[in-house]
C-alpha positions in Angstrom: 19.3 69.0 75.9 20.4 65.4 76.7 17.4 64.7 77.0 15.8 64.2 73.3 17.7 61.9 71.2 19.4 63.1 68.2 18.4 61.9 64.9 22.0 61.1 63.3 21.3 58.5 61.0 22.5 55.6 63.5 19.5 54.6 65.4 19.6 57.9 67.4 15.8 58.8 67.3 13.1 58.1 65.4 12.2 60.6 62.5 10.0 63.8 63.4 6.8 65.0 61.9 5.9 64.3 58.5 9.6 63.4 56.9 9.7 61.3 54.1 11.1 58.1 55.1 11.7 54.3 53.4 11.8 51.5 55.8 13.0 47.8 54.5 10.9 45.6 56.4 12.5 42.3 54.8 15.0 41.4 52.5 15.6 38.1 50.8 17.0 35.7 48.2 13.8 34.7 45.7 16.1 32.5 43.4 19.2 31.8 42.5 20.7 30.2 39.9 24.6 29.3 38.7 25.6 27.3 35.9 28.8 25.8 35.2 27.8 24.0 32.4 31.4 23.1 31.1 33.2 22.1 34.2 35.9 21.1 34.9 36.9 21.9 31.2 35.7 25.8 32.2 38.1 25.9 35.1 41.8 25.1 33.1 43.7 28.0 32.8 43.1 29.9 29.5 46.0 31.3 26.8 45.4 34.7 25.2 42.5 37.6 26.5 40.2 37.4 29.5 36.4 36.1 29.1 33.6 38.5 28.2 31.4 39.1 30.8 27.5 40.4 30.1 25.7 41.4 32.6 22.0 42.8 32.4 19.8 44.5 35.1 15.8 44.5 36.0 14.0 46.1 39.0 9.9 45.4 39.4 7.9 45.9 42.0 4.9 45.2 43.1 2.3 47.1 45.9 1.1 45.0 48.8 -0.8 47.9 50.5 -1.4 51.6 50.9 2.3 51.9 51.9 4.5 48.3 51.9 5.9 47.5 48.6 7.9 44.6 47.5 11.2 45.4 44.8 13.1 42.6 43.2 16.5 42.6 41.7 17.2 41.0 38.8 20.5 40.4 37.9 21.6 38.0 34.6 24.7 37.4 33.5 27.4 34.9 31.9 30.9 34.7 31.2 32.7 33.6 27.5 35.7 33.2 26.1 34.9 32.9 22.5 31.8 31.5 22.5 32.4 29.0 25.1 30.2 29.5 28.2 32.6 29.4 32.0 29.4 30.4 34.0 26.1 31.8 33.8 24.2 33.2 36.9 20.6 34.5 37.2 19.6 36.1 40.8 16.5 37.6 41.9 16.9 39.5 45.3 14.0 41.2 46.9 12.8 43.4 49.7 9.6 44.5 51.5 9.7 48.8 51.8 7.5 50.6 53.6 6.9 54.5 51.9 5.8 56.9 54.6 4.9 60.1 53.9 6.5 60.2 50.1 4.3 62.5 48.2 2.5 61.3 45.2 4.7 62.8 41.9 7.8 60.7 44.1 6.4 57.5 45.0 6.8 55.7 41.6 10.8 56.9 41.2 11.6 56.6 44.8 9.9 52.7 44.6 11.9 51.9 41.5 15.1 53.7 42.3 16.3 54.1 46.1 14.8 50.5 47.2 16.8 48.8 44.8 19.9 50.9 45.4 19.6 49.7 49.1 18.9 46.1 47.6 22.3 46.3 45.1 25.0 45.3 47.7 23.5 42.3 48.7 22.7 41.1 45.7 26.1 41.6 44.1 27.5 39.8 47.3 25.5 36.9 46.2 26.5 36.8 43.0 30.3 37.7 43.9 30.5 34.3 46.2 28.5 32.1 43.6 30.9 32.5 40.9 33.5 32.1 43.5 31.9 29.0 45.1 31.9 28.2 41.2 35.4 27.7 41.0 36.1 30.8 39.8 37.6 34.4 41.0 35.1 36.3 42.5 32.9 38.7 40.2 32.4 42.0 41.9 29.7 43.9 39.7 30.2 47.3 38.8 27.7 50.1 40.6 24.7 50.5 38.9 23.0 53.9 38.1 19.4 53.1 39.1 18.6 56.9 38.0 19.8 56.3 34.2 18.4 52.4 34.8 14.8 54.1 35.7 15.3 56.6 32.4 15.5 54.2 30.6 12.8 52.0 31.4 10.2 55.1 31.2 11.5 56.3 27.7 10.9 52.6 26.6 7.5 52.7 28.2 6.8 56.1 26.4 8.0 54.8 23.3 5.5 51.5 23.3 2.7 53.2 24.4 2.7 56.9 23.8 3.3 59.5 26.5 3.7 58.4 30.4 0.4 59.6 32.3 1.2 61.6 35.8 
């Protein structure tokens, strides 16, 4: 038995027979953007509440063969206190995943959900050490539901153009 390698999860094996499995081939910063468009003014302590932050969330991807897909990130966002802008911040973070035996009913959510749940760390690393290299405390973005985020999207698609074909 110590023979065969043990699939565990950690590089112990490679995966048997037909299992599903999603493979990042690359992973990468398309752009990036930070705007501190009242500085230094922005960075003077502040009386009374904490700015508003607003943050919003896109995923599209795009098939580059039978099974290799690429998944970007979006993520937009700004800070205000009143209606003053402190800092705005647009990144775009994206990976090459290869799909192997996924059947064809999973493809679509497993493209537009898992890959950019594996994408999500890095990409709120970027943004935490732009606004910190901003001059500003580091802004750690909430976890995203990429399940609810992909609801979403496909009631809004059914909505614009009738129902979803299978």
């Amino acid at each position: 038995m110590a023979d065969s390698p043990a699939a565990n999860g950690n590089g112990g094996g490679m995966p048997q027979g037909d299992a599903p499995t999603i493979n990042a081939l690359a992973q990468y910063t398309k752009d990036l953007s930070f705007e501190n468009p009242n500085a230094p003014r922005s960075l003077q302590p502040k009386e009374g509440q904490g700015p508003q932050i607003s943050i919003q969330v896109n995923v599209t991807a795009q098939q580059l063969s039978d099974t290799d897909f690429e998944v970007e990130l979006t993520l937009e966002g700004d800070a205000k206190i009143q209606n003053e802008v402190l800092f705005a911040f647009d990144v775009k973070y994206a990976g090459v995943f290869r799909m192997v035996n996924i059947p064809a009913d999973q493809l679509h959510p497993a493209v537009m959900i898992e890959c950019p749940r594996l994408l999500f760390p890095f990409a709120r690393q970027i943004v935490a050490e732009a606004v910190r290299n901003g001059g500003f405390p580091p802004l750690y973005i909430d976890p995203i539901d990429f399940v609810a985020l992909y609801r979403q999207k496909a009631m809004e698609a059914q909505g614009a153009s009738g129902p979803l074909a299978s």
